[in-house]
Backbone bond lengths (Angstrom), bond angles and torsions (degrees), N, CA, C in turn:
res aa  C-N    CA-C-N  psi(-1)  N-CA   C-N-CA  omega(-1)  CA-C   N-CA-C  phi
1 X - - - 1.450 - - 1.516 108.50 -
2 X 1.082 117.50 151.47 1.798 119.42 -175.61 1.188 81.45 -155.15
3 X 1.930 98.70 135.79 1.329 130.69 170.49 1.479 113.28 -113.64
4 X 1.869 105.23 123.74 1.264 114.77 174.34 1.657 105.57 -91.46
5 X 1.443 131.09 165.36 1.002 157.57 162.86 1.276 122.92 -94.14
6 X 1.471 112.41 125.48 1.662 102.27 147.75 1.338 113.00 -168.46
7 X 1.690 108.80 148.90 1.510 109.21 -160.81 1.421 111.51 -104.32
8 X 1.032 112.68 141.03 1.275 133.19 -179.11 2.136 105.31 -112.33
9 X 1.491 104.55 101.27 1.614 94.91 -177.50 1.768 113.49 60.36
10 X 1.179 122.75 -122.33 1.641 114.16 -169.65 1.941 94.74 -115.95
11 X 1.915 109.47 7.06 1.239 92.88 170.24 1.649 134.90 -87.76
12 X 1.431 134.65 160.43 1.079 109.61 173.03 1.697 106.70 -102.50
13 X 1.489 133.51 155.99 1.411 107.16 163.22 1.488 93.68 -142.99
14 X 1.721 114.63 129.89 1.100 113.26 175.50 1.349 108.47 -96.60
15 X 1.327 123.61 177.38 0.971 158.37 -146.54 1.333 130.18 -146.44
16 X 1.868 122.69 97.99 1.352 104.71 -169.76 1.646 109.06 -107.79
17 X 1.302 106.69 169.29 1.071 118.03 -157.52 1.869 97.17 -125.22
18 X 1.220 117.30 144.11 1.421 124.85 158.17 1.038 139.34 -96.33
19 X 1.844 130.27 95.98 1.532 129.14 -151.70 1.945 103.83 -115.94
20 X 1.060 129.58 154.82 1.326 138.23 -148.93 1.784 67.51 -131.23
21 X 1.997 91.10 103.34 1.731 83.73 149.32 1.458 123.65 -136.56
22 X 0.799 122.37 168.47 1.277 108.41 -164.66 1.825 134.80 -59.22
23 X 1.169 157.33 148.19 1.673 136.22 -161.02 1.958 83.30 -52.35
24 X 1.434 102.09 -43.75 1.547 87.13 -127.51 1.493 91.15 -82.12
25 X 1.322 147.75 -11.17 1.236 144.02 -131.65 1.992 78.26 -112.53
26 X 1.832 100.46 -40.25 1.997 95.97 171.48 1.148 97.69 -56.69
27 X 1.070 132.50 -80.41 1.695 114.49 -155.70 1.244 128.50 -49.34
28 X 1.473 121.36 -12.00 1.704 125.76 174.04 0.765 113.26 -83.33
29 X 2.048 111.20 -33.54 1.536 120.45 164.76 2.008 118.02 -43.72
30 X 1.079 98.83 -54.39 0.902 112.12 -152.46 1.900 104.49 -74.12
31 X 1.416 103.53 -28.95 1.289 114.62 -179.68 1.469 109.69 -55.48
32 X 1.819 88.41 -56.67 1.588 97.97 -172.40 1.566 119.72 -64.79
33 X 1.389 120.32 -32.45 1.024 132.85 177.83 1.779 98.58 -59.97
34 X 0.635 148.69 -76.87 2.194 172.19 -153.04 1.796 66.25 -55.46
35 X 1.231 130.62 -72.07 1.966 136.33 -138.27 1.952 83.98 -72.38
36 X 1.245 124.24 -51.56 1.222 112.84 -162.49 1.921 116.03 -71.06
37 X 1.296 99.63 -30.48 1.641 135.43 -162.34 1.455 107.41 74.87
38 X 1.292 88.92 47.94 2.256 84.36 174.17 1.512 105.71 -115.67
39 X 1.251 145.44 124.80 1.053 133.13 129.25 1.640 130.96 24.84
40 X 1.079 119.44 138.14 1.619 116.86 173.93 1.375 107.00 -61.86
41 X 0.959 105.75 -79.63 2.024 122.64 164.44 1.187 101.25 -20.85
42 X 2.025 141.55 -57.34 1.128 93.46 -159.99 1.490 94.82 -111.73
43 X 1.389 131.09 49.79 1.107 133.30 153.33 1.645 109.84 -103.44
44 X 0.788 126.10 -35.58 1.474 137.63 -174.13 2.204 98.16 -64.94
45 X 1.454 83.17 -43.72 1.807 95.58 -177.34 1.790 102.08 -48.66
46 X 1.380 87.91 -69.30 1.412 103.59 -159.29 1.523 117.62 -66.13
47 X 1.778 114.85 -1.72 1.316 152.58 172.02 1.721 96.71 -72.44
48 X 1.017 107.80 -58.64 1.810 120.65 -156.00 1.731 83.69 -77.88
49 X 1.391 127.71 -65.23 1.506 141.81 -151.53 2.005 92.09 -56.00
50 X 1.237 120.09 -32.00 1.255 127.29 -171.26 1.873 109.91 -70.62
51 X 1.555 97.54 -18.09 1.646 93.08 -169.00 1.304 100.08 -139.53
52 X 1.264 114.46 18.03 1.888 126.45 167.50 1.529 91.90 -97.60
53 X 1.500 120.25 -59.90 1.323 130.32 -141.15 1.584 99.64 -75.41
54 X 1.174 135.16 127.25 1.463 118.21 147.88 1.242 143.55 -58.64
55 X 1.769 112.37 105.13 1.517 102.72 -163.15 1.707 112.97 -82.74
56 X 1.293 97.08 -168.24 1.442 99.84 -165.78 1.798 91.73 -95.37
57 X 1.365 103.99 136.14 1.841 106.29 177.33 1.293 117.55 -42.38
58 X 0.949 121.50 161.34 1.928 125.55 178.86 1.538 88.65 -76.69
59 X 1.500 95.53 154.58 1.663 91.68 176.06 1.202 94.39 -106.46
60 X 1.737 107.62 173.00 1.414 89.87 -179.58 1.877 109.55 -102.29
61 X 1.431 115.46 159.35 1.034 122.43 -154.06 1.749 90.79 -75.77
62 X 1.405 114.13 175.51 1.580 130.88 -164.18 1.996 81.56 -106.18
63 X 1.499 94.64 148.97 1.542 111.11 172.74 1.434 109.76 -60.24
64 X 1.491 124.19 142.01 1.603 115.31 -173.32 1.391 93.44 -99.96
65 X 1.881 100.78 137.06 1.465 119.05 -172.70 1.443 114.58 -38.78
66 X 1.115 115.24 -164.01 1.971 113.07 -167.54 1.702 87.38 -155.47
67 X 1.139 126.11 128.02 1.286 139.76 174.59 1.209 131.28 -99.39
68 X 1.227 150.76 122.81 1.160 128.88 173.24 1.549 107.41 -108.24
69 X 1.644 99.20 113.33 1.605 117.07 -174.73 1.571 106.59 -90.28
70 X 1.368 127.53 9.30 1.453 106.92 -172.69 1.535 113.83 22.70
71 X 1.461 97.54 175.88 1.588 124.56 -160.77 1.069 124.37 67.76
72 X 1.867 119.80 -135.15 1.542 111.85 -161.53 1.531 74.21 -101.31
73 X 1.560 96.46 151.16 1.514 148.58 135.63 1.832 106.60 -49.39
74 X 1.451 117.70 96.17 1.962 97.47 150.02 1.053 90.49 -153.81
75 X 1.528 91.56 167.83 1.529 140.33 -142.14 1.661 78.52 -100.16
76 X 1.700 118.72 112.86 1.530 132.96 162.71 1.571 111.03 -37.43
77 X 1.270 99.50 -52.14 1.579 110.50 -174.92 1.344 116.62 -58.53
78 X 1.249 114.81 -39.85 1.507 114.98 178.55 1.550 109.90 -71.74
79 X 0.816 129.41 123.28 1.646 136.74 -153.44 1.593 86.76 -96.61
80 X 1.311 134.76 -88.40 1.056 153.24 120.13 1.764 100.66 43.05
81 X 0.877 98.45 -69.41 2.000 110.72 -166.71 1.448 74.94 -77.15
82 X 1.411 142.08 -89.54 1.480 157.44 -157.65 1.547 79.10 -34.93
83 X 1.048 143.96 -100.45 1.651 117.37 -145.00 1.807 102.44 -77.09
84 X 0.662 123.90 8.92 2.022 113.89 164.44 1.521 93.29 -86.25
85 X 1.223 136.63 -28.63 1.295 117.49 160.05 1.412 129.61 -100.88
86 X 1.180 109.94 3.80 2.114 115.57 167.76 1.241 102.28 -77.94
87 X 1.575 119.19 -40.10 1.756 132.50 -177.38 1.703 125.12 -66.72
88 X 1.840 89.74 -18.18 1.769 97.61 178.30 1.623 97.91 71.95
């Protein structure tokens, strides 16, 4: 169910709506809703408001720093090489 709004003077009056959802998509609803402590309604709201609303673009992320670790160089994969150098 999703509730619209609208004010009339200082009233609010919502508005419900009737949505066909699926058994199984309610019960995840409902899970997630119980895990957050929100309501179905205002998870479902704030569900819809996410893909009505225009969000703001992803920014793009900053280059990840560059280190200089000295010592040996190995290859993770080589298991083998990886402990001849954990062992020193």
């Amino acid at each position: 169910m999703s509730v619209d709004r609208f004010y009339l003077g200082n009233m609010v009056f919502d508005i419900k709506t009737t949505l066909n959802i699926s058994e199984e998509t309610m019960r995840k609803l409902k899970r997630e809703a119980a895990r957050r402590g929100q309501t179905m309604s205002e998870l479902v709201d704030a569900a819809l408001q996410t893909i009505i609303e225009p969000g703001r673009p992803p920014r793009a992320l900053p280059p990840l720093p560059e280190f200089s670790a000295g010592g040996s160089h190995v290859n993770v994969a080589d298991r083998n090489a990886l402990y001849s150098v954990m062992e020193g």
